[in-house]
N, C-alpha and C positions, 0 to 999 in steps of 0.2 A: 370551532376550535380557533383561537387567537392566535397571531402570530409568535408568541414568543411557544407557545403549547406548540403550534408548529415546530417549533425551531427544534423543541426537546425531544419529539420524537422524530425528525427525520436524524437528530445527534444520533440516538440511540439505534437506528435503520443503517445509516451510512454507514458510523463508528463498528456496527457488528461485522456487515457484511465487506470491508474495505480490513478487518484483521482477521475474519476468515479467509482471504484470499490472500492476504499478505502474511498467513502461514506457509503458504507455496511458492512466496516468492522470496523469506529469506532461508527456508529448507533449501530450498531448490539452488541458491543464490543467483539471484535474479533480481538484485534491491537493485544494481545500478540500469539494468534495463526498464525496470518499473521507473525509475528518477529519469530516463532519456525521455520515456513515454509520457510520462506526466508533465515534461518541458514543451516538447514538440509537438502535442495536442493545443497549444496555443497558437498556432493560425487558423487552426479549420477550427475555434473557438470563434477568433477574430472577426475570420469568416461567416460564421453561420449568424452574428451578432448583427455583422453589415446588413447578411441580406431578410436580417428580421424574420428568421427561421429559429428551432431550439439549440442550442448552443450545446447542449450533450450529443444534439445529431451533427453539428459539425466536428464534435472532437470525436464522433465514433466514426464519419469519414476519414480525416486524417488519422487516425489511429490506424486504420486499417490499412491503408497508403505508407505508413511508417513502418508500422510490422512488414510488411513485403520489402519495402528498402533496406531496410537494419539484416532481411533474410540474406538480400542479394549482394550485398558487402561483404557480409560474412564467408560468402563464400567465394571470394575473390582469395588470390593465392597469397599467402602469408601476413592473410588479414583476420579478425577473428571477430567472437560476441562481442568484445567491450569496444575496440576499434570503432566496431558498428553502431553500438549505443551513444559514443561520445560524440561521433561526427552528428549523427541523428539527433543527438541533445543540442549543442551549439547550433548548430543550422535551422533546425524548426523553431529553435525559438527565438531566432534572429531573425527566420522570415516570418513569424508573428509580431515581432518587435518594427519591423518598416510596413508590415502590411496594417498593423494601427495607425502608425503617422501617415499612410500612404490614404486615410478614407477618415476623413474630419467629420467630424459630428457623430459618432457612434453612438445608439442609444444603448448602449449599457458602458459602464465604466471601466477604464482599463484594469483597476483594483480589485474589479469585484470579479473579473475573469483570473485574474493571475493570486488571488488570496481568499476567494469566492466570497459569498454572502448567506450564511443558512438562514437569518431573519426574515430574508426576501424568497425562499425555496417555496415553489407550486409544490400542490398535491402528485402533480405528474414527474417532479424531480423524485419524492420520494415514491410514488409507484414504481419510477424505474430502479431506484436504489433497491427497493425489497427485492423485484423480479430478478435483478442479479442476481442478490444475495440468496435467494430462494434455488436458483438454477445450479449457483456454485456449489451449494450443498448437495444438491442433488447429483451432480455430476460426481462429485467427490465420495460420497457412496455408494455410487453406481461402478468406481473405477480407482474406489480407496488404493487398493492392493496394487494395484498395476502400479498407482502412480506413485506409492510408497517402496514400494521394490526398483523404480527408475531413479527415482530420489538419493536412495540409500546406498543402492548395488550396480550403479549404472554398467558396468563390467560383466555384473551378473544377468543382468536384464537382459543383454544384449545374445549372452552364452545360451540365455534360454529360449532365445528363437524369438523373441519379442521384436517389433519394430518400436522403436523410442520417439520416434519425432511425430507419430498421433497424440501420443502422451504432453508434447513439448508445447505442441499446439493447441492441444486443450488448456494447456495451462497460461500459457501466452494469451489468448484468449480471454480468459478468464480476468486477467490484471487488465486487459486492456479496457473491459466492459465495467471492471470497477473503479479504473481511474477513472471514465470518462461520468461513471455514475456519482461521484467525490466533488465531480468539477464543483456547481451548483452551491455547495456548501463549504469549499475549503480552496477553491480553487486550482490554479493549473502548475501553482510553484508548491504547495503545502500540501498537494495529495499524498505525496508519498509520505510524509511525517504520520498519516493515518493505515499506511500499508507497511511499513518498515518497523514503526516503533511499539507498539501493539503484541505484534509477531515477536520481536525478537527478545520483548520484554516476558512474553510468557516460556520462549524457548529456554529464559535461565531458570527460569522457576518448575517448570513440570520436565518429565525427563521422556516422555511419552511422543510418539507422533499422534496419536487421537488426542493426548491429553492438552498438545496445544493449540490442536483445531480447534478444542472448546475453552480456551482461556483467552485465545486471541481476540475472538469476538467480543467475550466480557469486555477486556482492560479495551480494546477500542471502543464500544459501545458507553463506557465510564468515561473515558477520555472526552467525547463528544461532550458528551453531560455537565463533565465538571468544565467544559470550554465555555460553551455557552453560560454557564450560571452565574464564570468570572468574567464574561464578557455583560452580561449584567449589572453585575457588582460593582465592576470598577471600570464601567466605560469604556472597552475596550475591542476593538475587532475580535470577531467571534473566530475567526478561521486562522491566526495567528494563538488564538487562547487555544485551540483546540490542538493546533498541533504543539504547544507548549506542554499541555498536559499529560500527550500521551508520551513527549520528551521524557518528563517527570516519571511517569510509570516506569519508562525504560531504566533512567539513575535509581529508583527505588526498588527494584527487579535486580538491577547491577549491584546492590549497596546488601543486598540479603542475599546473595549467592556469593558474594564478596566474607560476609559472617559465618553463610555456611563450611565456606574452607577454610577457617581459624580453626586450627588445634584446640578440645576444648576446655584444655589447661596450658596456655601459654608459655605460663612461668616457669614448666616442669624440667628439674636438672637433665643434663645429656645422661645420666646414669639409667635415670628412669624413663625416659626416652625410649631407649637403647634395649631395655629388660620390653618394655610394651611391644616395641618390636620382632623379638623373639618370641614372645607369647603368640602374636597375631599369626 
């Protein structure tokens, strides 16, 4: 397999399993915790690049270091999730931004950590993308219901004798294991354009919770696709096209839910308006 035949299918591996996961995180709303976690996985990027280790295994150290910080903010008195995500977003990735100039001569570039490289992706980047995405799936049919009733009814979930924050943790989990699997191919500032835009482009089009588990993955899995082809075509970083693309999904998602709710006679006098009303 050649590298660019690389590149297309880990598009299509990453792109699937990075808007299967990022159906749970703008259901859930959790976009800005996934955008803090996608910043501040770049020192133990940094890091794991210095010490000539895998760079997915130093963003899933820090990852895991972050979620436990972001927990213990949060629950400090009259401080809350997003408090804890913003301080966690500016500070991680301020201490990956002096922990780069702090170690010269890095062998991997600082561009290719912070907007990643899928041209350059090992076999072993996309083995770990699938085993996510394969896990996620699995986890999420194993614990659909639970997690769509926390989702939906949090109030309700709670009334029902359920503990919520197994639930909160699996899914927490889940974005952490797919940002750090995104690194690789889109890097540590454009994951989230693979987890947020995807999701939320399919959320205007289907009306369904299953229905956007399975639309998410399509439009990111296209998204990758069509990144790479124009990263081809017109000479152009692959992990900026890719998160453009799925941008694009999103406006065109937004632009046919936008048509959906036009009246489908515009022009129609207030008389007849007014009579349809009555009718209905």
């Amino acid at each position: 397999m050649g590298y660019f035949e690389r590149a297309l299918f880990a598009a299509v591996v990453i792109g699937a399993g990075a808007g299967f996961v990022g159906a749970l995180v703008v259901l859930r709303r959790r976009t800005f915790f996934a955008q803090a976690l996608t910043h501040a996985t770049y020192p133990g990027a940094v890091g794991a690049a210095a010490l000539g280790v895998s760079v997915p295994l130093g963003a899933a150290v820090a990852s895991v270091v972050l979620v436990a910080a972001m927990a213990a903010i949060a629950r400090v008195r009259r401080q809350g999730a997003q408090v804890a995500a913003g301080i966690v977003l500016t500070g991680g990735f301020a201490a990956g931004a002096l922990l780069q100039a702090a170690i010269p001569g890095l062998p991997v570039r600082a561009e290719s950590l912070l907007v990643g490289s899928i041209l350059t992706v090992s076999d072993g980047d996309i083995l770990l993308a699938a085993s996510v995405a394969l896990v996620a799936v699995a986890l999420v049919a194993a614990f659909g219901k639970e997690i769509a009733f926390s989702t939906f009814d949090q109030a309700g979930f709670r009334a029902a004798g359920f503990r919520e924050w197994p639930i909160e943790v699996l899914v927490l989990g889940l974005i952490a294991a797919s940002v750090v699997s995104s690194l690789p191919a889109v890097g540590a500032i454009l994951a989230i354009a693979l987890l947020a835009a995807p999701a939320t482009a399919a959320r205007l089009l289907v009306p369904s919770f299953r229905g956007i588990l399975i639309a998410a993955p399509v439009i990111g899995a296209a998204s990758g696709v069509l990144g790479v082809l124009a990263s081809r075509t017109f000479a152009i970083a692959a992990g900026p096209a890719i998160a453009l693309a799925a941008t694009a999904f999103f406006l065109l998602a937004l632009g046919i839910s936008k048509l959906r709710g036009l009246p489908l006679n515009p022009v129609a006098s207030p008389v007849a308006t007014a009579e349809d009303a009555r009718i209905a």
